[in-house]
N, C-alpha and C positions, 0 to 999 in steps of 0.2 A: 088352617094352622100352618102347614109346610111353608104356602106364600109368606106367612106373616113371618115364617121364622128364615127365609130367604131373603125379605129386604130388611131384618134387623141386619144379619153377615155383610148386609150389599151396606146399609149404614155405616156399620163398624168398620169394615175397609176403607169407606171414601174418609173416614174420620182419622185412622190411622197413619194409613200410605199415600193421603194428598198431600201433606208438606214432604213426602221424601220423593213422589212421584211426579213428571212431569203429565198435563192431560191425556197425552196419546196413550202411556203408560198404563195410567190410571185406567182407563178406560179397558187396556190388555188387561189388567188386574183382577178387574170385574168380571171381566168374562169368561177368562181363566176360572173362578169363585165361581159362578153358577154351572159352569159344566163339571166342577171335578170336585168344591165342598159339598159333602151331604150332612154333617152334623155340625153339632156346637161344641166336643168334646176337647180333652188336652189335646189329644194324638189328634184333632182333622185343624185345627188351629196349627199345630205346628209344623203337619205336612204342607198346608197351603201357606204358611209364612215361607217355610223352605223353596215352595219351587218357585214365589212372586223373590222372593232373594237373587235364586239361582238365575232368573232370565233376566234380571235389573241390579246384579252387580253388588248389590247388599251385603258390605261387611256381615261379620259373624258376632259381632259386639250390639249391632244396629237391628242386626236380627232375633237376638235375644230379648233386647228391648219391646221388638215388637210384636215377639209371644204376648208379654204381660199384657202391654198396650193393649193387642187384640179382646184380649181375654178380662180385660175390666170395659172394653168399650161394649162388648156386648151386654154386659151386665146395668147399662146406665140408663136412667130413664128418657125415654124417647128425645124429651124439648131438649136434651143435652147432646144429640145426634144432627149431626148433616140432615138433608132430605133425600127422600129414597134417590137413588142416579138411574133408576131402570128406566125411564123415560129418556136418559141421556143417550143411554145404552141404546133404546130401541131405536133414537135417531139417526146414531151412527150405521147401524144395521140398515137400519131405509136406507141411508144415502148410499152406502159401499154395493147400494145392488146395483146393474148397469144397466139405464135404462133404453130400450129399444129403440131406432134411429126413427128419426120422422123422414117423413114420404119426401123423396128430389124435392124442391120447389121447380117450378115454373123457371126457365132463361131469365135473368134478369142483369142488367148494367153491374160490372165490379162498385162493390162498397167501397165506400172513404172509409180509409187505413183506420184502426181504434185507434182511440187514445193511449197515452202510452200506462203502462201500470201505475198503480198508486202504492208509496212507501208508505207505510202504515206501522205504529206502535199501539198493538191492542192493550187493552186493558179488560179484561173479560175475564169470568169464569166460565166450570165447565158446564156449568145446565144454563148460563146463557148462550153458549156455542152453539150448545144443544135445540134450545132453544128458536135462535135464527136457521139450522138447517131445519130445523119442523118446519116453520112456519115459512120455507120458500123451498121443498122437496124437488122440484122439479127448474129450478133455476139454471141456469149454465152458467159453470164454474168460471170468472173473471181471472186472468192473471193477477197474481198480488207478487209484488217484491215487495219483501220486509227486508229491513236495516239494521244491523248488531246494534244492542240496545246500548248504550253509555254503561260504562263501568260503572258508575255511582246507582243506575237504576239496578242494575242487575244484582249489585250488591244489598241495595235498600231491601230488595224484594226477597233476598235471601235470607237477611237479616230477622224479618219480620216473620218468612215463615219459620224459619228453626226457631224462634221464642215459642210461636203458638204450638209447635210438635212440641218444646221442653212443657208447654201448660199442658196441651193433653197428654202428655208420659206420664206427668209426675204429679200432676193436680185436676187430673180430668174433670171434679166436680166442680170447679171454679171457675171452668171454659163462660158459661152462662153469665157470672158475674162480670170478669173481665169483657166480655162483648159491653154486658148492659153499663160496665162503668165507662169505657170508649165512648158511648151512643151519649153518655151524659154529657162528658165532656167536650164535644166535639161543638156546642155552639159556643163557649166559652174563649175556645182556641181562638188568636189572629193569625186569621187564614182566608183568603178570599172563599167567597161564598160557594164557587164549582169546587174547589176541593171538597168543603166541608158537606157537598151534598154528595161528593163521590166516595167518604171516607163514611159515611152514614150508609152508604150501598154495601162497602166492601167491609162494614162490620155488622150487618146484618146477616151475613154467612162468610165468617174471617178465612174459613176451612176450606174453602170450595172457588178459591179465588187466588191467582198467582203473584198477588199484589204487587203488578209491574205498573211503575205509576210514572208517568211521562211530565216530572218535575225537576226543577233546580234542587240544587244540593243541597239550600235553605229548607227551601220546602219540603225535602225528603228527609230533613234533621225536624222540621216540625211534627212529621207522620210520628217519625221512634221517637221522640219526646211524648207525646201522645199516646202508642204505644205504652212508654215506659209508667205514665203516671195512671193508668188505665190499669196495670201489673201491680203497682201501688196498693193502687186501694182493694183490686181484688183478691190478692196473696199477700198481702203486710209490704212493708220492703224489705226485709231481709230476703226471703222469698224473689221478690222480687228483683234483687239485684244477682242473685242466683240464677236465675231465669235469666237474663238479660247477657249476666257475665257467660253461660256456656251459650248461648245464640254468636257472640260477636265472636268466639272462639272457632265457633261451627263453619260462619260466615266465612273467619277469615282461612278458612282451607281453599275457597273458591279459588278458581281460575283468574277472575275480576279481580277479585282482591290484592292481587300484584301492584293492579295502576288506580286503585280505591281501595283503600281503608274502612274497615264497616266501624273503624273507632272514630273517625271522621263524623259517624252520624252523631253519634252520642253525646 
């Protein structure tokens, strides 16, 4: 029973503080929550809302929010939950261990210089991160330069997630619909076929994913289009345009949003 009632908490947090959290965070988050939550009470919710706050900058307005938040997400039934992240978790744990040097080789000829690094814009979530370090533990880390992502992506991605934190704040129980109306939608849309199989991936776990999507401006106005009529049918539109109106508000506090407008998507 303790395990079961450790990966409901380990649920409710990836459900909560993955739209305010970036992955590495997220991941402190957690582990922070297993070594120092032991109940489901007011007072152990609000002590561990307080100190994932106090080390990630969390306004006081943002954190009150996410008492409540916490505290209806535990109560929700399962299909309405993230999947467990302890497997994310125990990945990270493998990998941060250091592994022990292999034996000199043999004198051999200097190697041809490596290629040089590859710029990369991921689009990934965290338990498929997790995922790829399982599944190649013992690989040797490559150089990666990554590139600042374009203001219009950085803002799309923000966009999207502060709507879905505004669905699960204020309408937790709809999260389910809103996915399953997206997933309808989604062959309907004109949209070449690799979005529409990549926006079927990232709405099959919307929660769990930072939705940086390496698109034109059009295209990233089709995503919240999409989005928006998805909000539609799941929360009415009144609701919906409620939803929508504090996201592009949310958005536009970013940093990006100086040289992109999240009103741009809309």
């Amino acid at each position: 029973m303790a395990n079961e009632d450790q990966s409901l908490r380990r649920r409710a947090a990836c459900a909560v503080l993955s739209p305010l959290l970036d992955e590495e965070e997220l991941l402190s988050a957690l582990h922070l929550q297993h070594e120092s939550m032991r109940g489901d009470g007011v007072a152990d919710i609000i002590r561990y809302i307080d100190q994932v706050a106090a080390r990630h900058a969390i306004d006081p307005a943002s954190r009150k929010k996410l008492y409540e938040a916490f505290y209806k997400a535990l109560r929700l039934p399962e299909d309405q939950l993230p999947m467990d992240p302890w497997p994310m978790m125990q990945a990270e744990a493998v990998a941060a261990v250091a592994t022990p040097p292999a034996p000199a080789p043999a004198p051999r000829p200097a190697p041809a210089a490596p290629p040089p690094p590859v710029s990369i814009h991921p689009v990934a979530t965290a338990l498929q991160a997790a995922a790829s370090v399982a599944a190649a533990p013992a690989a040797a880390a490559s150089p990666v330069e990554t590139s600042p992502l374009p203001p219009e992506q950085a803002v799309c991605a923000d966009l999207i997630r502060q709507a879905l934190a505004e669905v699960q704040r204020f309408h937790p129980a709809s999260m389910r619909d809103l996915c399953d109306s997206a997933l309808d939608l989604i062959p309907g849309q004109r949209m070449t076929a690799s979005l529409q199989r990549t926006l079927r991936e990232l709405w099959n776990r919307p929660l769990q994913t930072h939705w940086v999507l390496d698109l034109a401006v059009n295209e990233l106005s089709q995503v919240v289009h999409l989005l928006y009529m998805a909000l539609c049918e799941a929360l009415g539109p009144v609701d919906a345009d409620q939803v929508l109106t504090r996201a592009v508000k949310a958005a536009e506090q970013g940093p990006q949003a100086r040289q992109f407008s999240p009103r741009r998507l809309i």
